[in-house]
Backbone as a chain_set.jsonl record, in Angstrom:
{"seq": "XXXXXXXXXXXXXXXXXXXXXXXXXXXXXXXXXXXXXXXXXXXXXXXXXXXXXXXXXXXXXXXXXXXXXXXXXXXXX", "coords": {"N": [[9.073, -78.601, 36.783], [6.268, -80.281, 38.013], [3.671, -82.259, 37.81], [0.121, -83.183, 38.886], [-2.394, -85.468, 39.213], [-5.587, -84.546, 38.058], [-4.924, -82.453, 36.512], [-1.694, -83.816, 35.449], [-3.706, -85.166, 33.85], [-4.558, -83.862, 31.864], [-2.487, -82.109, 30.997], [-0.841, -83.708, 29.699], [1.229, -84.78, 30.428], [3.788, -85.336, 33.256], [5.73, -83.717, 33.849], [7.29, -80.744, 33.375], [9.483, -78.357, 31.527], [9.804, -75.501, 32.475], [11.235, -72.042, 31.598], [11.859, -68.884, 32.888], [12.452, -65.44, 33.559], [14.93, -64.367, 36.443], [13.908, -62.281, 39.271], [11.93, -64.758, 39.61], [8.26, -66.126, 40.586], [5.73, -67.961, 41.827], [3.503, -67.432, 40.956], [4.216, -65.983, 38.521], [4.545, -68.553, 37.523], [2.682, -70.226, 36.952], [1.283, -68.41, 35.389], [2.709, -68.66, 33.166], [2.705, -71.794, 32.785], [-0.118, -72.121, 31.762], [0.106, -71.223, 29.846], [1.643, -72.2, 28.199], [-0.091, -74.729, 28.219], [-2.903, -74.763, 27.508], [-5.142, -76.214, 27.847], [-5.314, -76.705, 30.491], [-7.075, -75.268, 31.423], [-9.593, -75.25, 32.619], [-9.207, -75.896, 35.441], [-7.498, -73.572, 35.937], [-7.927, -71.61, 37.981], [-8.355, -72.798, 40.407], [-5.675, -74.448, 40.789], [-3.095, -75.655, 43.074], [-0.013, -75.025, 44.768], [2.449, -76.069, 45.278], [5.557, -75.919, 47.044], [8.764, -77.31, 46.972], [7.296, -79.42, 48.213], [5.658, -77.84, 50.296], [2.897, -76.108, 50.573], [2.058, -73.396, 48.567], [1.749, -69.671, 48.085], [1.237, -67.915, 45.455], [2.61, -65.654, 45.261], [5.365, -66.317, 46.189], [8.552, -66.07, 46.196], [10.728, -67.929, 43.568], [13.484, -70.091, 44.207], [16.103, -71.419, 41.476], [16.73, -74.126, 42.049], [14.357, -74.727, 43.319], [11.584, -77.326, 43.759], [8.673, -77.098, 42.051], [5.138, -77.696, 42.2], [2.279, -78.449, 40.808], [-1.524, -78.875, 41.393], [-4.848, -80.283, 41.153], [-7.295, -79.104, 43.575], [-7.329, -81.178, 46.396], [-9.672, -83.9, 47.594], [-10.43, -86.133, 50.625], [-11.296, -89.159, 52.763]], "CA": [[7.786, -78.45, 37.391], [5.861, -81.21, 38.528], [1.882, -82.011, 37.615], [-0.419, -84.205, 39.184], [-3.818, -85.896, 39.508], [-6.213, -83.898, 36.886], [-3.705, -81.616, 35.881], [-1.466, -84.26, 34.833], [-3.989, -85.945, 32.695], [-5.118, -82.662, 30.944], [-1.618, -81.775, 30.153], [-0.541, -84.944, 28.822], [2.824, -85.425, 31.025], [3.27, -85.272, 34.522], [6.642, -83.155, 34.111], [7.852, -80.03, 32.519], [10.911, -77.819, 31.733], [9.68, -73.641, 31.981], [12.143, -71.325, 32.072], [11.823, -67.743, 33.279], [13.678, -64.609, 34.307], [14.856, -64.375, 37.317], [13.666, -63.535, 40.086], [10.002, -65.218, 39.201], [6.972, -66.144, 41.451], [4.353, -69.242, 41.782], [2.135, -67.044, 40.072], [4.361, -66.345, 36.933], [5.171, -70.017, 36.349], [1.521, -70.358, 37.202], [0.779, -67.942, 34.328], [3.444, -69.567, 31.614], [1.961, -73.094, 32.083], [-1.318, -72.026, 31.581], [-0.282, -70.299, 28.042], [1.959, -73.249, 27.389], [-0.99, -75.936, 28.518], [-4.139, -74.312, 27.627], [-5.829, -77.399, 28.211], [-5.291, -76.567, 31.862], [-8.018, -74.055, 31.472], [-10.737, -75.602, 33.516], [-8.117, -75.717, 36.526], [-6.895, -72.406, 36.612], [-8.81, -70.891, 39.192], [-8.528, -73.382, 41.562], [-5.138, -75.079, 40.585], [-2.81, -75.421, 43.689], [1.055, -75.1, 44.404], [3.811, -76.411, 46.001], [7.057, -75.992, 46.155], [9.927, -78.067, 47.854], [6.53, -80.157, 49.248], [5.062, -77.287, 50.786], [2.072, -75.386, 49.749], [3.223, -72.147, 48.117], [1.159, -68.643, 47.502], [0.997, -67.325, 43.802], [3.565, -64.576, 45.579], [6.126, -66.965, 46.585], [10.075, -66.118, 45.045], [11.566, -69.361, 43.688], [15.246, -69.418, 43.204], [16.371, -72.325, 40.376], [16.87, -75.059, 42.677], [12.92, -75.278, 44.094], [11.154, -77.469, 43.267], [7.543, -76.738, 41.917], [4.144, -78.646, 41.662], [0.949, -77.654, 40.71], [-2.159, -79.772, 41.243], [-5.674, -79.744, 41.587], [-7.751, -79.538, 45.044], [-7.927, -82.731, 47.038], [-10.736, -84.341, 48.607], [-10.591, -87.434, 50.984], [-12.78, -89.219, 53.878]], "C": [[7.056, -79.775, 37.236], [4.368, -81.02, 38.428], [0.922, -83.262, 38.07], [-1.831, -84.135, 39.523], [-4.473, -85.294, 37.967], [-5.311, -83.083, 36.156], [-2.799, -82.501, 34.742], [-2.057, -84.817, 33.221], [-3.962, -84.857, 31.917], [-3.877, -81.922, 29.937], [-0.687, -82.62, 29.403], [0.952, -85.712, 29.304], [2.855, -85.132, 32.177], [5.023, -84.324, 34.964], [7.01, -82.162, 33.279], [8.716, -79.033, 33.083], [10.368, -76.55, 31.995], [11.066, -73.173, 32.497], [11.805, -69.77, 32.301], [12.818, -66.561, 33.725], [13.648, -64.591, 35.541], [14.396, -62.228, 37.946], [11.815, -63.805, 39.464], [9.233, -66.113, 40.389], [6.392, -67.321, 40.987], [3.716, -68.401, 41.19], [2.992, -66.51, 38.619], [4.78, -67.619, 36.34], [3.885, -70.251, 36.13], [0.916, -69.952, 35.235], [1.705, -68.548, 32.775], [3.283, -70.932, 31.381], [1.137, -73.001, 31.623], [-1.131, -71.384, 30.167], [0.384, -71.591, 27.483], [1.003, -74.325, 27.349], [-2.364, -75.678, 28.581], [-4.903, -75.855, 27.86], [-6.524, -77.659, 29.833], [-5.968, -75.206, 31.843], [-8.756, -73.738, 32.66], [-10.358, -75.541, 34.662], [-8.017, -74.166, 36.992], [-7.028, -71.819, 37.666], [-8.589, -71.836, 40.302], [-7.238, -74.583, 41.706], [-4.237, -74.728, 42.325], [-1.508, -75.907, 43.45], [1.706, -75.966, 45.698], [5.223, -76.324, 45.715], [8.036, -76.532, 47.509], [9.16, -79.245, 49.017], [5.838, -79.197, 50.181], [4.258, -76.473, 49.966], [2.837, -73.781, 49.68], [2.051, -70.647, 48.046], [1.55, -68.655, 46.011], [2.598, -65.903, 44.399], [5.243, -64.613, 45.935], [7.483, -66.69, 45.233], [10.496, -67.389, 44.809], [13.188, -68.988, 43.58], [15.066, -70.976, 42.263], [16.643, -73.433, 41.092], [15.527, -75.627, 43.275], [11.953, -76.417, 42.981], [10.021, -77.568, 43.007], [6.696, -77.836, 41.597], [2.979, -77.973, 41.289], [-0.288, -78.894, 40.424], [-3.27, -79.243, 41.98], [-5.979, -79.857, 43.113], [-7.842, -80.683, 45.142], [-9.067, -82.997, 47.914], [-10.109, -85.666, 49.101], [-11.737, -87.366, 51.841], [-12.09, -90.132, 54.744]], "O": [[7.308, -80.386, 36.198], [3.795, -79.995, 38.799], [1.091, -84.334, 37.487], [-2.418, -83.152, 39.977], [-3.924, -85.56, 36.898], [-5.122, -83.347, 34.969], [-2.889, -82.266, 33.537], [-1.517, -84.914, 32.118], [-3.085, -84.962, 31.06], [-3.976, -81.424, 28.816], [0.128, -82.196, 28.584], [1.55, -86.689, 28.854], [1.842, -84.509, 32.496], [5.437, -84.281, 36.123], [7.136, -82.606, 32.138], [8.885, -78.728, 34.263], [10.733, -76.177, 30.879], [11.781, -73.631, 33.389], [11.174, -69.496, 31.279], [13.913, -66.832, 34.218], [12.551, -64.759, 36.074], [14.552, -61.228, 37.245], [10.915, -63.067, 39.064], [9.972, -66.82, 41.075], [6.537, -67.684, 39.82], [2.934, -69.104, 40.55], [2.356, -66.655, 37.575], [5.201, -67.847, 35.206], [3.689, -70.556, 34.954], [0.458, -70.65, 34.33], [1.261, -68.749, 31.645], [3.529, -71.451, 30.292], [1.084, -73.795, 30.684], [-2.084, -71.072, 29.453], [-0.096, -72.117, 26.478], [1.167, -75.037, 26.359], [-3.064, -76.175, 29.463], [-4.149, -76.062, 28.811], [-7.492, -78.283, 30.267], [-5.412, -74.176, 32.223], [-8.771, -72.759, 33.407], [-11.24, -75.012, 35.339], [-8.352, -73.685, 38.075], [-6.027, -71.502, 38.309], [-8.743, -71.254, 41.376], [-7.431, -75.535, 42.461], [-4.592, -73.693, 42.889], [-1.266, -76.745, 42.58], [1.271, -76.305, 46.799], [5.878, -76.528, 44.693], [7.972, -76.186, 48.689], [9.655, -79.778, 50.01], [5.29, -79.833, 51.082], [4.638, -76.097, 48.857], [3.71, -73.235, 50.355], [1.024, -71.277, 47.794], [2.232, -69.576, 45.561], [3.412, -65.492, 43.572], [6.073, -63.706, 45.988], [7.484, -66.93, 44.026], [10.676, -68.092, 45.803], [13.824, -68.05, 43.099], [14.013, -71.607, 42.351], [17.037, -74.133, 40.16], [15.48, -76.787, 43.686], [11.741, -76.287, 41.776], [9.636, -78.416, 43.812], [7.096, -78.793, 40.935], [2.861, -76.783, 41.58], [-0.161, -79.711, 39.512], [-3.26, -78.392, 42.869], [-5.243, -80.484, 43.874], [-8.328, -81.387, 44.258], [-9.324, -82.296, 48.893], [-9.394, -86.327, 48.347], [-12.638, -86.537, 51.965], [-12.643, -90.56, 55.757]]}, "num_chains": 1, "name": "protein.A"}
């Protein structure tokens, strides 16, 4: 899993291993960073996914080959 922008800083690396049972969801890796990275508190609510480069739901099946991001909202101009 893959972390970037605020996220990154907050969790102190910009990459980590979770493992889960299968099959598991954007919203339970969602919920096992957030116990492993409490830090990523302030985020939660508004953290966003991707997976394989596309934005993902919280409902989304992964299989073991996807690969996941999670990062906050973006602004530009």
């Amino acid at each position: 899993m893959r972390l970037f922008a605020r996220a990154r800083d907050l969790a102190g690396t910009d990459e980590l291993c979770l493992t889960a049972e299968q099959p598991v969801t954007v919203g339970t890796l969602r919920t096992i960073l957030l116990q492993r990275c409490p830090a990523l508190g302030p985020l939660a609510k508004s953290l966003l996914a991707a997976v394989d480069a596309d934005y993902a739901a919280d409902d989304r099946v992964l299989t073991e080959t996807n690969e996941v991001a999670f990062f906050p909202p973006v602004s530009g101009g």
